[in-house]
C-alpha positions in Angstrom: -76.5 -38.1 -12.2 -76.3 -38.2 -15.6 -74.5 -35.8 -18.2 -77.6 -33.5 -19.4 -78.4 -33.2 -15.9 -75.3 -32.1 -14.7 -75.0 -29.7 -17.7 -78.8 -28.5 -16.7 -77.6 -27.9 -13.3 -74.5 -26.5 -13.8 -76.3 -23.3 -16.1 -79.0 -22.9 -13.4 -76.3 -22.5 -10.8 -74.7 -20.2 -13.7 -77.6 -17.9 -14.2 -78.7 -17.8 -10.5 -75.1 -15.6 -10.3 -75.3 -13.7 -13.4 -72.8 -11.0 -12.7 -70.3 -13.2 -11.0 -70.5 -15.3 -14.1 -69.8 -12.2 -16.4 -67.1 -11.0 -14.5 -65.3 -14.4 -14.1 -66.1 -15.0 -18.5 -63.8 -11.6 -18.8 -60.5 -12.9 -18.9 -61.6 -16.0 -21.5 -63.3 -13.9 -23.5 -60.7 -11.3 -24.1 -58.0 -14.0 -24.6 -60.3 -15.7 -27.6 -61.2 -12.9 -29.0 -57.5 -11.9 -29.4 -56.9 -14.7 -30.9 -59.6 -15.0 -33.1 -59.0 -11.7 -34.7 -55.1 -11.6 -35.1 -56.1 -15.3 -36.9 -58.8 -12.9 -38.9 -56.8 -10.4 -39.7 -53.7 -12.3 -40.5 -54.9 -14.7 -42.8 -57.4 -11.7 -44.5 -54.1 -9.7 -45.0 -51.9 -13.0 -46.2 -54.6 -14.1 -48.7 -55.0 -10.2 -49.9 -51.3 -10.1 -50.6 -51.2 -13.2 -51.9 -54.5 -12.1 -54.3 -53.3 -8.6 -55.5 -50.2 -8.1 -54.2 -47.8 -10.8 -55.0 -50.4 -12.2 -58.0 -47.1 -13.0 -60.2 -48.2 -16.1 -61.2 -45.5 -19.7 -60.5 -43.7 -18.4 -63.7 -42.9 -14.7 -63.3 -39.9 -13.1 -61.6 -39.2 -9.7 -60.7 -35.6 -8.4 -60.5 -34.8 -5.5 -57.7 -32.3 -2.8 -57.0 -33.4 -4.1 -53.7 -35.8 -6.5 -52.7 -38.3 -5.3 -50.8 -38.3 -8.3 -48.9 -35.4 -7.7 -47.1 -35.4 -7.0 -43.8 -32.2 -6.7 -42.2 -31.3 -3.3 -41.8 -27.7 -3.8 -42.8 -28.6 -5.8 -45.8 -30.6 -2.7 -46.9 -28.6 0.0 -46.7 -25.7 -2.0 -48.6 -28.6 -3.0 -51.3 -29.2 0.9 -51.4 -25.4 1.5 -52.7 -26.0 -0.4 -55.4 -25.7 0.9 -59.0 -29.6 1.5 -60.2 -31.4 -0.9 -62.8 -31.6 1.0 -66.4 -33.3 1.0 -68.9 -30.3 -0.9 -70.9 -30.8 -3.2 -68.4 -34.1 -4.1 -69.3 -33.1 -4.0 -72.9 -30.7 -6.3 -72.6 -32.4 -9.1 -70.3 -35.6 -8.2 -72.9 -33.0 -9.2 -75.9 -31.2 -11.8 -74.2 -33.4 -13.9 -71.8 -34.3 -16.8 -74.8 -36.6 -18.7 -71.8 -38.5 -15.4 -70.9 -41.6 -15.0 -72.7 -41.9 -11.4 -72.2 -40.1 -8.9 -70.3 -41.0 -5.6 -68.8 -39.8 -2.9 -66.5 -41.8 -0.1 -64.6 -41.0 2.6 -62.1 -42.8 4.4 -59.3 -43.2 7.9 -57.8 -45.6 7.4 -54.5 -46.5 11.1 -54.1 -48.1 12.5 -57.6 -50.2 15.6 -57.5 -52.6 15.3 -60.0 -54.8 18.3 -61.5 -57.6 18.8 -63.6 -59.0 22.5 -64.3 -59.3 23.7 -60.7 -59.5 20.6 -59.1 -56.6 18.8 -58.2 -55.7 15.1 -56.1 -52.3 14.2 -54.1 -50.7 11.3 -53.2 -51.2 9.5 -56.3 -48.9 6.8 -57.6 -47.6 7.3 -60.7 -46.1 4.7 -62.5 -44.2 4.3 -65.9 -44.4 1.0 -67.2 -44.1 -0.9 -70.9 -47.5 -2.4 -72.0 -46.5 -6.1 -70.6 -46.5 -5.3 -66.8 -50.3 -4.4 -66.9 -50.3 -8.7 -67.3 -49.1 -9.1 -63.7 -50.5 -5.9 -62.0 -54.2 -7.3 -62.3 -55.3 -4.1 -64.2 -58.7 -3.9 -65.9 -60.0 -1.5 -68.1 -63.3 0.1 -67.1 -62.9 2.2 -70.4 -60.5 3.2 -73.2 -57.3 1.4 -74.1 -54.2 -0.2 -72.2 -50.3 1.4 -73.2 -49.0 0.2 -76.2 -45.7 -0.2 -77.7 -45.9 2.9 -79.5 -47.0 4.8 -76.9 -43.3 3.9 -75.2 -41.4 4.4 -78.5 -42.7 7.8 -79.0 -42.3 9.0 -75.4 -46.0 9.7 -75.6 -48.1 11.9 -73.2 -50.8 9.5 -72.9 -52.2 7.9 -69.6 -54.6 5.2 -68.2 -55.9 6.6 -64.7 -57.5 4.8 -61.9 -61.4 5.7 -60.8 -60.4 8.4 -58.1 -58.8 10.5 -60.3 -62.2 10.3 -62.6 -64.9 10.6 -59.5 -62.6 13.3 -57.9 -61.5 15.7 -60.6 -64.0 15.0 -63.2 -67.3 13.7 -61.7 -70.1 13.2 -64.7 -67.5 14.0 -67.3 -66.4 11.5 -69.7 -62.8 11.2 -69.2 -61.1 10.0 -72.4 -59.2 12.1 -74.0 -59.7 14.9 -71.5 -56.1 16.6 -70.3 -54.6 16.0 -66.7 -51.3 17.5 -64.6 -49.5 15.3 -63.5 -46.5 17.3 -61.2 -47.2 19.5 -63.6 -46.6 17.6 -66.7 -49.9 17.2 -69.2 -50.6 13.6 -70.2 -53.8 12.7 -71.8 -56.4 9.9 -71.0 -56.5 6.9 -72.8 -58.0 4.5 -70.2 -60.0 4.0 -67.1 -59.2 0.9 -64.9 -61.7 -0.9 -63.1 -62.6 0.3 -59.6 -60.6 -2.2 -56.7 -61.9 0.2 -53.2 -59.4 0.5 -50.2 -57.2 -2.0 -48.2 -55.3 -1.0 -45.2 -57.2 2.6 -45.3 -56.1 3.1 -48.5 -57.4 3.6 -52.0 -56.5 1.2 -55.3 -57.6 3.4 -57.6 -55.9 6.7 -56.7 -53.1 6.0 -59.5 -51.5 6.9 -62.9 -49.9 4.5 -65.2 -47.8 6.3 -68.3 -45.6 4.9 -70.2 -42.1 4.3 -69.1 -40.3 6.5 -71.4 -42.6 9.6 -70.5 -41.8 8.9 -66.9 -38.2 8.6 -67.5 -38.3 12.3 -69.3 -40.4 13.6 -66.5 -39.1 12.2 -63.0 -35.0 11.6 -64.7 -33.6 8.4 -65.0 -31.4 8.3 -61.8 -32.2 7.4 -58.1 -35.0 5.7 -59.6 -36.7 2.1 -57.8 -36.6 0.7 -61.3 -37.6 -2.7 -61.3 -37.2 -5.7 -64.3 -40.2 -8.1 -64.3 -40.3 -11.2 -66.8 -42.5 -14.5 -67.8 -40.8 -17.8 -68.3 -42.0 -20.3 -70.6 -42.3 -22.5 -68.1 -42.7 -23.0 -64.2 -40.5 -25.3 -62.3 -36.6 -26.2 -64.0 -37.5 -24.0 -66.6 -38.5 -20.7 -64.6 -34.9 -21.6 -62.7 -33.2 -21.4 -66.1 -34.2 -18.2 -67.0 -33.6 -17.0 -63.6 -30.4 -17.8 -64.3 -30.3 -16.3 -67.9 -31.1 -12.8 -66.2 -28.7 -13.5 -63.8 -26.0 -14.1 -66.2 -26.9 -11.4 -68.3 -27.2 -8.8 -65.4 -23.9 -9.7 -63.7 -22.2 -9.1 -66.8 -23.8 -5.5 -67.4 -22.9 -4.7 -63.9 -19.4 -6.4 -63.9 -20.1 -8.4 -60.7 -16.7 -10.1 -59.6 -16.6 -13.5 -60.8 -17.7 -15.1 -56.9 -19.0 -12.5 -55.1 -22.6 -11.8 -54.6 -25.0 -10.3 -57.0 -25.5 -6.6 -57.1 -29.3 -7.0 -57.8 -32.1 -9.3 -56.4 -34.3 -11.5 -58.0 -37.5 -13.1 -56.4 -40.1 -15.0 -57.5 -44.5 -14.8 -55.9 -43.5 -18.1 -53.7 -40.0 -16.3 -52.3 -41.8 -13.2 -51.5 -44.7 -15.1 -50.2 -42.8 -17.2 -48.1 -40.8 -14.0 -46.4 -44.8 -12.3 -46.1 -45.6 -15.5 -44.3 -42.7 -15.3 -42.0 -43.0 -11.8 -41.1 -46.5 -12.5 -40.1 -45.9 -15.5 -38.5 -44.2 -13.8 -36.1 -46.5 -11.2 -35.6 -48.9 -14.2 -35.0 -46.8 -16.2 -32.4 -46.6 -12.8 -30.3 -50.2 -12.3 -30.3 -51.2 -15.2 -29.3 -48.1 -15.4 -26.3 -50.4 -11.4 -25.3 -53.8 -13.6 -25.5 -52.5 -16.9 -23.7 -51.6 -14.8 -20.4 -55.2 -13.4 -20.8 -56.3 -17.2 -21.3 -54.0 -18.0 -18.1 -55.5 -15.2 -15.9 -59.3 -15.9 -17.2 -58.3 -19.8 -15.9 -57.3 -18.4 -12.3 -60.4 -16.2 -12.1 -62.6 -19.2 -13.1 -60.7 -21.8 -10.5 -61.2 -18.7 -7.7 -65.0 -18.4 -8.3 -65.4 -22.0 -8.3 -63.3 -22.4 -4.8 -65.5 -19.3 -3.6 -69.0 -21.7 -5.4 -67.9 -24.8 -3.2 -67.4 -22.8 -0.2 -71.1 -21.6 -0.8 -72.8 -24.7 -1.6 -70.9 -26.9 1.1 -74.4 -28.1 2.4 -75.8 -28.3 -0.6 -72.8 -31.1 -1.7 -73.6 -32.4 1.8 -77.4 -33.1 1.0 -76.4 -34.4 -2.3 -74.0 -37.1 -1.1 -76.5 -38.2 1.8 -78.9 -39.0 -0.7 -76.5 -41.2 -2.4 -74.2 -39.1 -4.9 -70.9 -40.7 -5.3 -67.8 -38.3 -5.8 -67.4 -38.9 -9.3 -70.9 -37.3 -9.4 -69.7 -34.1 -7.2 -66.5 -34.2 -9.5 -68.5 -34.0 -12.8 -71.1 -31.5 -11.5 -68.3 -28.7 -10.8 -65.6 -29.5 -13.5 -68.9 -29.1 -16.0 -69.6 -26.0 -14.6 -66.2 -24.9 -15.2 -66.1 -25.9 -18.6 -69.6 -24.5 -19.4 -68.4 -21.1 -17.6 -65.2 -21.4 -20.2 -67.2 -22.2 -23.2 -69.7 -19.2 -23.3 -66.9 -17.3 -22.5 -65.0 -18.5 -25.4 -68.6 -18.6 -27.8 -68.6 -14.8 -26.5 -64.6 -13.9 -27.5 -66.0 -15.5 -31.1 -68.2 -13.1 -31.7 -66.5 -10.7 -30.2 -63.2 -11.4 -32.1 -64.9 -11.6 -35.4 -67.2 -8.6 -34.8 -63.7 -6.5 -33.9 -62.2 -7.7 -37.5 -65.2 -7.1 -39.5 -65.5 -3.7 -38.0 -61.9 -2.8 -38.3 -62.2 -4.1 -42.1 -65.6 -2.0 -42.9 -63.4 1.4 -41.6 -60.1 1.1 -42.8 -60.3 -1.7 -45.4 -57.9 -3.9 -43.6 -58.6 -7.4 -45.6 -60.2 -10.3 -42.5 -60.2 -13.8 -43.8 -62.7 -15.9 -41.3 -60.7 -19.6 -40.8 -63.7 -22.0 -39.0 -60.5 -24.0 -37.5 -59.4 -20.5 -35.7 -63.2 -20.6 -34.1 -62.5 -24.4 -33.1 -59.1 -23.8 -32.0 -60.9 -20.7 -30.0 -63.6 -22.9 -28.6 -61.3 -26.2 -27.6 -59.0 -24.1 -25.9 -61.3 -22.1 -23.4 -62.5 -26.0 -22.7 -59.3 -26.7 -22.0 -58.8 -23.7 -19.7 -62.2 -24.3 -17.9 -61.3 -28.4 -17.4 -57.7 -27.4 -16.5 -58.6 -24.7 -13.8 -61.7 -26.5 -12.7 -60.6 -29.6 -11.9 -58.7 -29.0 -8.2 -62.2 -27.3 -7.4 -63.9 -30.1 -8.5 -61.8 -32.2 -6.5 -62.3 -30.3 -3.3 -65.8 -30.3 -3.7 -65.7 -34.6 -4.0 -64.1 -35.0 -1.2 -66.0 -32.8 1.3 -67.1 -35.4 4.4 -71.0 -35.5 4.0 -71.3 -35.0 7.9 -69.0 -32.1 8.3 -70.5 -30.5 4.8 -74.0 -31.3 6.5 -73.1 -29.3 9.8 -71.2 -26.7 7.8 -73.1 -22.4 7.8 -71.9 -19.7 5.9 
């Protein structure tokens, strides 16, 4: 017997037990389709964050109260007693930091309520800002002008708004210089950024940017999440240096004891990238630990059905060995039609796994990244399962005696 007979063969006896097969693919096909949508999703939400998220570029730093990184809870809630970044902070690091080719700081309020006229749009960000962090926050203009210098100098009601606070509260009205509330300040519009859509189920563009003195004067200067963010002149040694500058300069505005740790934290896109990485590593590794029992119990259904297949086609392995079949052809027959019964399975879990991601990312926006090794790595391993499970099967099926298999009834 040669190989495309033995594969014809093995899908005839296949389709002959349709529902059997479908039943037995169950197990596979959930267990690939796990897997191939946690590898979806996780490498769609690593390369999102990556894109928009941590887009600091190999020579920008950001300096926290607390770094959002962190993780332990202990470590946090001794970050949170920290003494706030200021706005003489920045100013000095902004003065002081001779490798930084610009400096900036920003700070955020999550929950704006935002009106215009009678209409009226919460849980907006609103964020003060200089002019420079717009360079690392990937925002465009649709319309109007970015915050300038003077803008923050003068403490001036001016704002650049994101697209959901035009289509929302002023739909077919030109925006620019029209007059929002923001938490019941007034600020006027000076810019429009470009439309970015959802991710995670929420919107991009449901934000304010104003300048950070105007948001000082509005939302106070204390209990703030202040953060410092700055450009080196260089990447590498040189981006190290300046971290270092900051460091120097910060520790001395905050008195740090000469030794002990710092009272701030400083991370660069690869640091925070790294600890993204990590946390969904983990989230990855347990995943796939859920889908490999499902892989393990698809394997046990597969070697069952193919126990109950020899016990069906005893006289048909009898016939086929009186005319001559040797037992690695019996052997080769079965442990292909494992493999083929663990391979559709696995095509199925695919599509199924991709299908799942893509839908989940059409509803709530959550970003799916398809890798063509996760669909290998999907397709080798239900092989695996189906040779691994198949085989004692196959092996009982070899070595059936021809005369007893002959006499044998059902």
């Amino acid at each position: 017997m040669n190989f495309n007979e033995a594969i014809r063969i093995a899908l005839q006896s296949l389709w002959a037990n349709k529902l059997r097969s479908i039943l037995t693919l169950l197990g596979v096909v959930i267990g690939v389709a796990a897997v191939i949508a946690v590898v979806t999703f996780v490498n769609g939400i690593n390369s999102y964050v990556a894109e928009k998220i941590f887009n600091l570029g190999a020579d920008v730093f950001i300096v926290f109260k607390v770094s959002p990184a962190v993780t332990n809870v202990d470590r946090y809630l001794e970050g949170e007693k920290r003494k706030d970044l200021t706005i003489e902070d920045y100013d000095a690091v902004r003065e002081g930091c001779k490798l930084c080719r610009w400096v900036g700081a920003y700070a955020r309020n999550m929950s704006g309520h935002v009106k215009y006229g009678e209409e009226s749009l919460s849980d907006s960000i609103v964020q003060g800002m200089t002019p420079s962090v717009a360079i690392t926050q990937d925002v465009d203009l649709e319309m109007g002008r970015m915050l300038e210098q003077a803008d923050l100098d003068n403490n001036a009601p001016v704002a650049v708004v994101g697209t959901d606070i035009v289509e929302t509260l002023m739909p077919g009205v030109d925006p620019l210089g029209k007059e929002i509330r923001v938490d019941g300040w007034e600020y006027r519009i000076i810019g429009v950024g470009k439309k970015k859509g959802k991710t995670f189920g929420q919107s991009l563009d449901n934000y304010v940017l104003i300048p950070l003195s105007s948001w000082f004067k509005q939302f106070g200067t204390h209990n703030t999440a202040m953060r410092i963010s700055a450009k080196a002149t260089g990447t590498g040694p040189v981006l190290d240096s300046a971290i270092d500058e900051v460091r120097v300069i910060l520790r001395t505005r905050r008195h740090d004891p000469a030794g002990g740790a710092d009272t701030f934290d400083i991370e660069t896109n690869s640091s925070l990238l790294s600890i993204w990485s990590n946390l969904t590593g983990t989230f990855f590794v347990a995943m796939i630990g859920i889908a490999a029992i499902s892989m393990v119990v698809g394997g046990i259904v597969i070697m069952n059905i193919m126990l109950v297949s020899v016990t069906e086609r005893t006289r048909e392995v009898g016939i086929r060995k009186a005319m001559g079949a040797r037992r690695s052809d019996v052997l080769l027959q079965f442990l292909i039609e494992a493999v083929t019964l663990a391979l559709v399975g696995g095509l199925i879990g695919v599509l199924l796994g991709i299908t799942v991601a893509k839908g989940v990312t059409l509803l709530v926006g959550m970003p799916s990244v398809i890798k063509l090794w996760a669909v290998a790595a999907g397709l080798l391993v239900s092989a695996s399962v189906g040779i691994f499970f198949g085989v004692y099967p196959a092996r009982r099926a070899a070595t059936l005696d021809p005369i007893a298999a002959l006499r044998f009834e059902m």
